[in-house]
Biopython code that builds the backbone (N, CA, C, O; Angstrom):
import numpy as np
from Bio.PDB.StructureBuilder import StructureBuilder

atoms = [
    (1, "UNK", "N", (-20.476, 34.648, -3.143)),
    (1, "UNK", "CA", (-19.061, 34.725, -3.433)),
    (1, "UNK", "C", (-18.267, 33.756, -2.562)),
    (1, "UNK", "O", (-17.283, 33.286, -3.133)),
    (2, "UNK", "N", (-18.468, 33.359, -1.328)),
    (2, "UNK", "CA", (-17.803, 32.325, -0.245)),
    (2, "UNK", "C", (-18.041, 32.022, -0.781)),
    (2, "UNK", "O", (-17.491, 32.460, -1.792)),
    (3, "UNK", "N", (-19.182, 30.828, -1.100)),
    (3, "UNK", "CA", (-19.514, 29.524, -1.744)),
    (3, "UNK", "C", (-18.788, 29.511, -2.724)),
    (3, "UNK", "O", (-18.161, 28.454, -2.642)),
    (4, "UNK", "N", (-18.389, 30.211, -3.891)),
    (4, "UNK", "CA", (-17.675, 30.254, -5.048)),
    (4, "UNK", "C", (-16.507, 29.857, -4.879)),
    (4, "UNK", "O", (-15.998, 28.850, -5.371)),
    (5, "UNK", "N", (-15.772, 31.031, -3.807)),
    (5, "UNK", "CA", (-14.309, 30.521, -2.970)),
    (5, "UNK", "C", (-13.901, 29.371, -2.661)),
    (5, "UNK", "O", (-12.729, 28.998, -2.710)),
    (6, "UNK", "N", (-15.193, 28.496, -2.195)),
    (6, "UNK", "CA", (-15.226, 27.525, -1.546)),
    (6, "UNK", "C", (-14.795, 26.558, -2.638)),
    (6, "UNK", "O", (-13.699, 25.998, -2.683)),
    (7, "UNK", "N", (-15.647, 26.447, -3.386)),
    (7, "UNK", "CA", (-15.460, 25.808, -4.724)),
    (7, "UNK", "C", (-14.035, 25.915, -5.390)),
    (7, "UNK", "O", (-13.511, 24.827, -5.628)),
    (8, "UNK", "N", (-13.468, 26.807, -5.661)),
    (8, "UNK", "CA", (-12.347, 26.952, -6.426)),
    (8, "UNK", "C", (-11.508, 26.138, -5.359)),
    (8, "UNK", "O", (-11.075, 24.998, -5.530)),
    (9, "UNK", "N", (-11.413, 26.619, -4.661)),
    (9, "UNK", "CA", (-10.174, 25.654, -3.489)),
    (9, "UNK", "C", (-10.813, 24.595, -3.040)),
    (9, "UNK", "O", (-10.454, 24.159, -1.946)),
    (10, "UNK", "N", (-11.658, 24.073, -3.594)),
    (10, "UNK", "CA", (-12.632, 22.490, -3.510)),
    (10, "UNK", "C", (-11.497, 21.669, -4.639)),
    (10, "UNK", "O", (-10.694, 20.736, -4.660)),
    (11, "UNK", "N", (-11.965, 22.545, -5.356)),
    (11, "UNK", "CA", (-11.109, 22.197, -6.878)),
    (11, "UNK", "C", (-9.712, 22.111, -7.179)),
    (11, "UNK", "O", (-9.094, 21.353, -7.926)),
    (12, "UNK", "N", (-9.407, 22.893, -6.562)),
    (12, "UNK", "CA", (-7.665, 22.990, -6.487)),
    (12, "UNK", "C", (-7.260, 21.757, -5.830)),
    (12, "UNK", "O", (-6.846, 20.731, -6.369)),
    (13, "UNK", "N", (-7.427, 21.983, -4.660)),
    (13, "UNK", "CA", (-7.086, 20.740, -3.468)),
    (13, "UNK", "C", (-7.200, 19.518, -4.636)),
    (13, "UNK", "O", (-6.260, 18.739, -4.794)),
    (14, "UNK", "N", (-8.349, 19.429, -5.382)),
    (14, "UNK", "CA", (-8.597, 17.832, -5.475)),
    (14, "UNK", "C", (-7.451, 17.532, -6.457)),
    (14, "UNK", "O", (-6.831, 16.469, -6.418)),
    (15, "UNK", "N", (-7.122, 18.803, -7.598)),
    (15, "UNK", "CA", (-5.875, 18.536, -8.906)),
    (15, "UNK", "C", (-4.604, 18.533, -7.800)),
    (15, "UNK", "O", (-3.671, 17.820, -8.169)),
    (16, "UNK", "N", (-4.466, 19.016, -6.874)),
    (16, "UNK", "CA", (-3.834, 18.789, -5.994)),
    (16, "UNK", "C", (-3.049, 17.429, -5.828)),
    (16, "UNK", "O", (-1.905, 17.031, -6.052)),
    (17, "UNK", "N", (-4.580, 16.756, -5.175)),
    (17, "UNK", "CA", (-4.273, 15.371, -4.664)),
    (17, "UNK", "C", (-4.018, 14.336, -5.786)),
    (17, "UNK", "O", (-3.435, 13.272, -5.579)),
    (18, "UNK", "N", (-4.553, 14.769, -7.131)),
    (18, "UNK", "CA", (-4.597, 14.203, -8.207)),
    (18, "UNK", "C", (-3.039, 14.018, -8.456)),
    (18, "UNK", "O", (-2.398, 12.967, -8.491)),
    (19, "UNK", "N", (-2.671, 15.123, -8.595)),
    (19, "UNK", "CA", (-0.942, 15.188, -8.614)),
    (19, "UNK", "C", (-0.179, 14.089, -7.972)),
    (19, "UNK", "O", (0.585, 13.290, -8.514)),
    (20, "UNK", "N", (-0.692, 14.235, -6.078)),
    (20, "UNK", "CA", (0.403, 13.960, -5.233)),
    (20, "UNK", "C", (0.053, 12.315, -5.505)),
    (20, "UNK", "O", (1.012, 11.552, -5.392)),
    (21, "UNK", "N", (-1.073, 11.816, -5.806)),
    (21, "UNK", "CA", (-1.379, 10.411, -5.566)),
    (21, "UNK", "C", (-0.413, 9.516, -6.366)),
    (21, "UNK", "O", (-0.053, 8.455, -5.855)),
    (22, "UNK", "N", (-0.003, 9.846, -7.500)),
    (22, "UNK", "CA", (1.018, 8.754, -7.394)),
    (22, "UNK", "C", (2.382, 8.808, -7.203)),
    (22, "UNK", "O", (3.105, 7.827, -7.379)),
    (23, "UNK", "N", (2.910, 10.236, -6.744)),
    (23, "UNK", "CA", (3.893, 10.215, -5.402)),
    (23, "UNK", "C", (3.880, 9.169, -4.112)),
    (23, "UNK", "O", (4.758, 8.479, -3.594)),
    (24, "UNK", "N", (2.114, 9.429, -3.770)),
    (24, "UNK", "CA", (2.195, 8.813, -2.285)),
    (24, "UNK", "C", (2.565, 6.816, -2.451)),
    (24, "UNK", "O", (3.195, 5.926, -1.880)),
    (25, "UNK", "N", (1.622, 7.042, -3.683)),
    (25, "UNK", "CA", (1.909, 5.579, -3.821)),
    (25, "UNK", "C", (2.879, 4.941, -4.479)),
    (25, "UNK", "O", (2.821, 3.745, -4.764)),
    (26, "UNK", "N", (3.883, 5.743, -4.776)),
    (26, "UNK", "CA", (4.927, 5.311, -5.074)),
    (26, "UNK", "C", (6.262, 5.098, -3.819)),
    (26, "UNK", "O", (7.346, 4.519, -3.889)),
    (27, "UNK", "N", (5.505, 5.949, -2.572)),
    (27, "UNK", "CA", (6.090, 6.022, -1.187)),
    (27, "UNK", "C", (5.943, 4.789, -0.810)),
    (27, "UNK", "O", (6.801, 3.921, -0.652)),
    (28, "UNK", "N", (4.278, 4.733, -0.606)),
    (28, "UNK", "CA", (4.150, 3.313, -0.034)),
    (28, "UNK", "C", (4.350, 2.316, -0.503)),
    (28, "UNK", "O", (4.085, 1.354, 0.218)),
    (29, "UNK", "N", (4.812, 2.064, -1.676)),
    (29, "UNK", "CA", (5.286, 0.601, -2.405)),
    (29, "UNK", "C", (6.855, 0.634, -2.468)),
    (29, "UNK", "O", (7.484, -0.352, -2.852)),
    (30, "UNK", "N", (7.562, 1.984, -2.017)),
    (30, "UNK", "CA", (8.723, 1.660, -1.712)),
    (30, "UNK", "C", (9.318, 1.429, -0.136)),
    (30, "UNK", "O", (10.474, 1.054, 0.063)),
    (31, "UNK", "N", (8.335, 1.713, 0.966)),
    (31, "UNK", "CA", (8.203, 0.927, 2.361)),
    (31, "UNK", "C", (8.242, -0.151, 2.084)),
    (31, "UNK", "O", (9.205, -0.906, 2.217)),
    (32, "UNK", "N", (6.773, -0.489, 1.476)),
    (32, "UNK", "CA", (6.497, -2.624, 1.412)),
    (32, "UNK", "C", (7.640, -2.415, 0.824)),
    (32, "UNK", "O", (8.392, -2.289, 1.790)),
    (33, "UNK", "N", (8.358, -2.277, -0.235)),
    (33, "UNK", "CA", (9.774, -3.193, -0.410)),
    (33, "UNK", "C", (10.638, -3.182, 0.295)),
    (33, "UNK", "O", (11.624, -3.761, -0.161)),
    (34, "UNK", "N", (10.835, -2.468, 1.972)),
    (34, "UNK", "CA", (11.526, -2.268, 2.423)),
    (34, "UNK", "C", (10.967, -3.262, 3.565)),
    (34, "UNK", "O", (11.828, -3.950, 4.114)),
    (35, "UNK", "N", (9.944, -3.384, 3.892)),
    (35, "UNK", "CA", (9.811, -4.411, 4.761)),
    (35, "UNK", "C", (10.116, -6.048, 4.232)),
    (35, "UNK", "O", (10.758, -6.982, 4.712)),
    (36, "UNK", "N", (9.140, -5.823, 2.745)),
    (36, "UNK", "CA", (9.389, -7.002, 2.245)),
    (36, "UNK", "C", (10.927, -7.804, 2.249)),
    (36, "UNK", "O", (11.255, -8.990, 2.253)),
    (37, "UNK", "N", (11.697, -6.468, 2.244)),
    (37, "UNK", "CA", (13.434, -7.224, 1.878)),
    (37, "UNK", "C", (13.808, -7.951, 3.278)),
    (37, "UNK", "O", (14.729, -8.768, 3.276)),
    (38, "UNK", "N", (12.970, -7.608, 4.697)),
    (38, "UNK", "CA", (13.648, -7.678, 5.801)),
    (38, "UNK", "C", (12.766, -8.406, 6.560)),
    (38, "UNK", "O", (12.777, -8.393, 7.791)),
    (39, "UNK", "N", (11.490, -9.464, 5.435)),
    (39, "UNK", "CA", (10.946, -10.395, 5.588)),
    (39, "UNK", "C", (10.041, -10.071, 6.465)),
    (39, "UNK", "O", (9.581, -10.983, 7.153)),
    (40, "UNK", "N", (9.670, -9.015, 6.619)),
    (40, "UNK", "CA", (8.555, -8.637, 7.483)),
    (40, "UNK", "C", (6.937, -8.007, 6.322)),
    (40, "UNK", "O", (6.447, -6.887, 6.178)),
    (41, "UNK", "N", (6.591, -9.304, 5.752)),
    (41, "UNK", "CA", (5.379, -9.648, 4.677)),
    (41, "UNK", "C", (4.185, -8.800, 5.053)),
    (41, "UNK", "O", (3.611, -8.007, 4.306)),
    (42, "UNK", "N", (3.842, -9.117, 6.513)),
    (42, "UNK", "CA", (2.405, -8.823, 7.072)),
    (42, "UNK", "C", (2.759, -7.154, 7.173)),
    (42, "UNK", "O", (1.716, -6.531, 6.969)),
    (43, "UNK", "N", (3.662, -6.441, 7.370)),
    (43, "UNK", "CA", (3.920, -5.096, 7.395)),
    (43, "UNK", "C", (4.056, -4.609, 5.700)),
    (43, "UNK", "O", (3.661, -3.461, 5.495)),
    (44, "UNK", "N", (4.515, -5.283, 4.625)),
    (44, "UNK", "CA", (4.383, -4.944, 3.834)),
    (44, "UNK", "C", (3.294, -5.189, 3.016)),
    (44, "UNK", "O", (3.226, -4.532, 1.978)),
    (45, "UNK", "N", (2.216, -6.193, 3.325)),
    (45, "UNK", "CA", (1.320, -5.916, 2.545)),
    (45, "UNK", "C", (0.329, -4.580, 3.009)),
    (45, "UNK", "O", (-0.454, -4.097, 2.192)),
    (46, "UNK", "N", (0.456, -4.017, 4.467)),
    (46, "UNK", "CA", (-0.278, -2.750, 4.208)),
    (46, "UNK", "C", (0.482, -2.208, 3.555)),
    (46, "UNK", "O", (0.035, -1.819, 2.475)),
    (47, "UNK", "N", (2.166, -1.871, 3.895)),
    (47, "UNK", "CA", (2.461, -0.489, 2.355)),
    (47, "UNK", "C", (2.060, -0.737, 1.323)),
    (47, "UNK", "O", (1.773, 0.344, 0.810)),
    (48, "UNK", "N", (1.765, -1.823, 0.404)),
    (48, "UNK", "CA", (1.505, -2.617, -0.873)),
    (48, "UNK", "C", (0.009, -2.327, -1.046)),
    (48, "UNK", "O", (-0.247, -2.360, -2.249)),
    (49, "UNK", "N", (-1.182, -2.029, -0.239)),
    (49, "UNK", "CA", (-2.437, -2.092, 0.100)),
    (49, "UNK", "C", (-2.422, -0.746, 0.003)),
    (49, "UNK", "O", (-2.956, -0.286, -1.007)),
    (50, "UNK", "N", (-1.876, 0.138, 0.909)),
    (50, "UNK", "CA", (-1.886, 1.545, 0.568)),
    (50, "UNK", "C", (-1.671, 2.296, -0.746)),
    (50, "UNK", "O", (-2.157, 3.291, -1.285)),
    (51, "UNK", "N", (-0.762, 1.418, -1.017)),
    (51, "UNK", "CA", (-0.242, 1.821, -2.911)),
    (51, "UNK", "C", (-1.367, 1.462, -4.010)),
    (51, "UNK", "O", (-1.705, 2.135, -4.984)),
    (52, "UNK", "N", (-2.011, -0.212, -3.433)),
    (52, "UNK", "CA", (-2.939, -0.040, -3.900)),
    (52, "UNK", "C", (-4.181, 0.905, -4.111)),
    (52, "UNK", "O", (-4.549, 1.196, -5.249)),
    (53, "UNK", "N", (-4.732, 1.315, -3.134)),
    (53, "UNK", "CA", (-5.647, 2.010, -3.050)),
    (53, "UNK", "C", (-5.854, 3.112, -4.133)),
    (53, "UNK", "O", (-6.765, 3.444, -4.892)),
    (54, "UNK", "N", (-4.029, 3.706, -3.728)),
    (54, "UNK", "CA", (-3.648, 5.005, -4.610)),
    (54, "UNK", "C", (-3.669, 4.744, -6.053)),
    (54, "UNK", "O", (-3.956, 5.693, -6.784)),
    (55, "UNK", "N", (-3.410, 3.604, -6.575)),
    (55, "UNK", "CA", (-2.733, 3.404, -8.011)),
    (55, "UNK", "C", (-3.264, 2.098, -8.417)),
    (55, "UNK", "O", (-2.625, 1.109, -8.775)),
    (56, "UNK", "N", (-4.089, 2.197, -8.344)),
    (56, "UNK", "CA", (-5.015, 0.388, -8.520)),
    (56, "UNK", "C", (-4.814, 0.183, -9.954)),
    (56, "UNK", "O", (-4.940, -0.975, -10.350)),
    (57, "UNK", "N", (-4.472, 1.254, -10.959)),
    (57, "UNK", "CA", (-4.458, 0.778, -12.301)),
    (57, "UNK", "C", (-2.508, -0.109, -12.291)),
    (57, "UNK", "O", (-2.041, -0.778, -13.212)),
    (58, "UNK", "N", (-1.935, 0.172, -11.192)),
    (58, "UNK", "CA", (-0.493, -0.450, -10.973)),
    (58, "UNK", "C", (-0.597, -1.805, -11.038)),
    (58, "UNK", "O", (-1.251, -2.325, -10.133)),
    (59, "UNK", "N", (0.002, -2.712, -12.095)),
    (59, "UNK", "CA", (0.340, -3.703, -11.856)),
    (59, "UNK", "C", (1.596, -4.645, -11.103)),
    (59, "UNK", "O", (1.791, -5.677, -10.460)),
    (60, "UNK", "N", (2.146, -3.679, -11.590)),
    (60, "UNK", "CA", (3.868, -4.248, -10.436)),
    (60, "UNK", "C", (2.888, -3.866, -9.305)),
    (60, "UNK", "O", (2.281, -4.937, -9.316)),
    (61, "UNK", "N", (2.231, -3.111, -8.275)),
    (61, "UNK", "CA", (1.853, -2.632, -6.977)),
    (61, "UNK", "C", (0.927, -4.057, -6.885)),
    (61, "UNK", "O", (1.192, -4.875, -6.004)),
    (62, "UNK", "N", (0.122, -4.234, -7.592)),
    (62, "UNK", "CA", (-1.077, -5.287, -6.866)),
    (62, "UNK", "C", (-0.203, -6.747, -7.173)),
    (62, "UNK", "O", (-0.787, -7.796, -6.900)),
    (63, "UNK", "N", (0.835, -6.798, -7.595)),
    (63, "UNK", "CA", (1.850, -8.512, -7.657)),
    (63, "UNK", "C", (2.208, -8.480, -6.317)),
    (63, "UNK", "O", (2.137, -9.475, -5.596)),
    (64, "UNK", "N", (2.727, -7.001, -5.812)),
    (64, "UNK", "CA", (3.759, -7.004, -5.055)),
    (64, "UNK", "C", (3.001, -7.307, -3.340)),
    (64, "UNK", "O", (3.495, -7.690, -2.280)),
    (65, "UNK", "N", (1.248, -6.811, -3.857)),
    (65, "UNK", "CA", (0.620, -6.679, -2.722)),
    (65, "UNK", "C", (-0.265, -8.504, -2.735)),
    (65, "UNK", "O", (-0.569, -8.967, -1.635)),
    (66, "UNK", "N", (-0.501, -9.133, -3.701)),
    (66, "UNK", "CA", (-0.372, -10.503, -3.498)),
    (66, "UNK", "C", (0.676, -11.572, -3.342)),
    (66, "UNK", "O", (0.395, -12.601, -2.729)),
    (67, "UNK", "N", (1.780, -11.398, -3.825)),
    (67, "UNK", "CA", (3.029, -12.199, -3.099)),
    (67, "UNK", "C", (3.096, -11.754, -1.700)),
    (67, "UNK", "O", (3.425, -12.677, -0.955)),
    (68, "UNK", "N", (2.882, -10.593, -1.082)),
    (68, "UNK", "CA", (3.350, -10.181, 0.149)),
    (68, "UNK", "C", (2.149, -10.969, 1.259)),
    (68, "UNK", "O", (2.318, -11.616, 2.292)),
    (69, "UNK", "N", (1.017, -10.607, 0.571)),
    (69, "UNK", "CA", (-0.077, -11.740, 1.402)),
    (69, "UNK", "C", (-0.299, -13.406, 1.662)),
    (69, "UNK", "O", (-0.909, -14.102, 2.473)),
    (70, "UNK", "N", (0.549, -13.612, 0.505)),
    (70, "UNK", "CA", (0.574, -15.323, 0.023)),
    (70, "UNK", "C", (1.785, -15.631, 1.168)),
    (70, "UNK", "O", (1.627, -16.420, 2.099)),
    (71, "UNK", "N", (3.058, -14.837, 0.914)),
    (71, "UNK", "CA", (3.903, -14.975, 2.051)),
    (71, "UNK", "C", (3.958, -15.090, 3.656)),
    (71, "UNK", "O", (4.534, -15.837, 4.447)),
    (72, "UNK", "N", (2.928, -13.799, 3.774)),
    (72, "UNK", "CA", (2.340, -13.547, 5.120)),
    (72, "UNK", "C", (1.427, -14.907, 5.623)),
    (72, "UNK", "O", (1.466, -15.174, 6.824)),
    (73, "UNK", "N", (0.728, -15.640, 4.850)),
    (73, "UNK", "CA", (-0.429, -16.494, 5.047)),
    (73, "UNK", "C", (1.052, -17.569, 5.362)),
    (73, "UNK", "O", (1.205, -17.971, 6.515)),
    (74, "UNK", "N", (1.626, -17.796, 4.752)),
    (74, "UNK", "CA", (2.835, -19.157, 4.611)),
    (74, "UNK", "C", (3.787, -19.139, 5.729)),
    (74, "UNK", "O", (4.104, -20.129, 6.389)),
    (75, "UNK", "N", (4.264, -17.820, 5.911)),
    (75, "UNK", "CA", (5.178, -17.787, 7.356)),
    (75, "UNK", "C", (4.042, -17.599, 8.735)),
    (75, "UNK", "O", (4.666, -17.293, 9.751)),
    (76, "UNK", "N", (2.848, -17.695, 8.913)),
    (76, "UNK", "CA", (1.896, -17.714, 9.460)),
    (76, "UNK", "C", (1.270, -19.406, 10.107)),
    (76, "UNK", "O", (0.790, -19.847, 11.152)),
    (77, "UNK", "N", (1.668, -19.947, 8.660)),
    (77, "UNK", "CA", (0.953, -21.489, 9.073)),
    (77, "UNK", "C", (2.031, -22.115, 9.444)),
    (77, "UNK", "O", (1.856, -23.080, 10.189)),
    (78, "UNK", "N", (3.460, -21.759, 9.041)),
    (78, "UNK", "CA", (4.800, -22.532, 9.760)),
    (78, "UNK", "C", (5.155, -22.285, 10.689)),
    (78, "UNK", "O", (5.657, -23.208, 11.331)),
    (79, "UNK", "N", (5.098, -20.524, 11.492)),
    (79, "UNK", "CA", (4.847, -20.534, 13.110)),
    (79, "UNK", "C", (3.674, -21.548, 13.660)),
    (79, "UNK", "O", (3.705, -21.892, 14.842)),
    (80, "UNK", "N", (3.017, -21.848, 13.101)),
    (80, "UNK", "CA", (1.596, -22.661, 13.782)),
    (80, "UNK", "C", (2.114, -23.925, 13.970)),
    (80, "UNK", "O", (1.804, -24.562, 14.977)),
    (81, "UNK", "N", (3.067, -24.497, 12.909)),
    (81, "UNK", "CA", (3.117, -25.919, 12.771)),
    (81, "UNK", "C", (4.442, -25.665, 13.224)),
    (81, "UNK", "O", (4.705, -26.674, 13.878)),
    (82, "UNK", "N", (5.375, -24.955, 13.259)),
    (82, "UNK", "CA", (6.554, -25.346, 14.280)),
    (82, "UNK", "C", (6.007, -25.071, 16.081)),
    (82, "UNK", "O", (6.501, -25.517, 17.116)),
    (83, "UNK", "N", (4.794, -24.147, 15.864)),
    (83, "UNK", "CA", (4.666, -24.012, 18.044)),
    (83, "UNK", "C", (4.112, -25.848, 18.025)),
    (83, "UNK", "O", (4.551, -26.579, 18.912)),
    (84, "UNK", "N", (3.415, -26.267, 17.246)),
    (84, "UNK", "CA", (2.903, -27.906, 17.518)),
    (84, "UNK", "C", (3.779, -28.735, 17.202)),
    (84, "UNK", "O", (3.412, -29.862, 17.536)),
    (85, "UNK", "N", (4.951, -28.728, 16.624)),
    (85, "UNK", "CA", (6.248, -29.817, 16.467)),
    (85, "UNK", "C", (7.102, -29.298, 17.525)),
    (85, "UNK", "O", (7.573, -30.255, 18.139)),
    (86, "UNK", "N", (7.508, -28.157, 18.007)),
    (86, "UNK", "CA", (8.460, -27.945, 18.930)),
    (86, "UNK", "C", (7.618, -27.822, 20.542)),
    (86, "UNK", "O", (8.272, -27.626, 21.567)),
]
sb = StructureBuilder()
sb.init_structure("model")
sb.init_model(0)
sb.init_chain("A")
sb.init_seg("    ")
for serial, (resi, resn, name, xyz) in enumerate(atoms, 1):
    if name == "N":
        sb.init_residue(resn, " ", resi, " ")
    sb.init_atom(name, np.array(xyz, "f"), 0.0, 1.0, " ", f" {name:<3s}", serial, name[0])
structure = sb.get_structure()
């Protein structure tokens, strides 16, 4: 009968998480846009990465999580090349 218990609230939990998952990832893709707006890329591609994870069938989420990396890589190589020009 535990083991059974065990099971049912194995089960629950998971329709549970089934539920909350694209809540969460609708959390974390509204952070990355909040970093993203305030140009902070490399912080928003983890919220964007997290959303991914949650909602990988999301297409607005995985644009939002490759512009944010393409950005991050670009303001990355122009700190590099302004510390060697300045």
């Amino acid at each position: 009968m535990e083991c059974n218990l065990t099971h049912k609230t194995t089960f629950r939990e998971s329709l549970k998480q089934r539920q909350l998952k694209p809540k969460a990832a609708e959390m974390y893709y509204n952070c990355g846009l909040a970093y993203f707006s305030k140009g902070d890329y490399q912080q928003a591609s983890l919220e964007f990465g997290n959303a991914v994870r949650l909602a990988p069938e999301n297409e607005e989420m995985r644009e939002a999580l490759e512009k944010a990396r393409e950005l991050t890589i670009i303001c990355e190589i122009l700190r590099f090349l302004s510390s060697r020009i300045g």
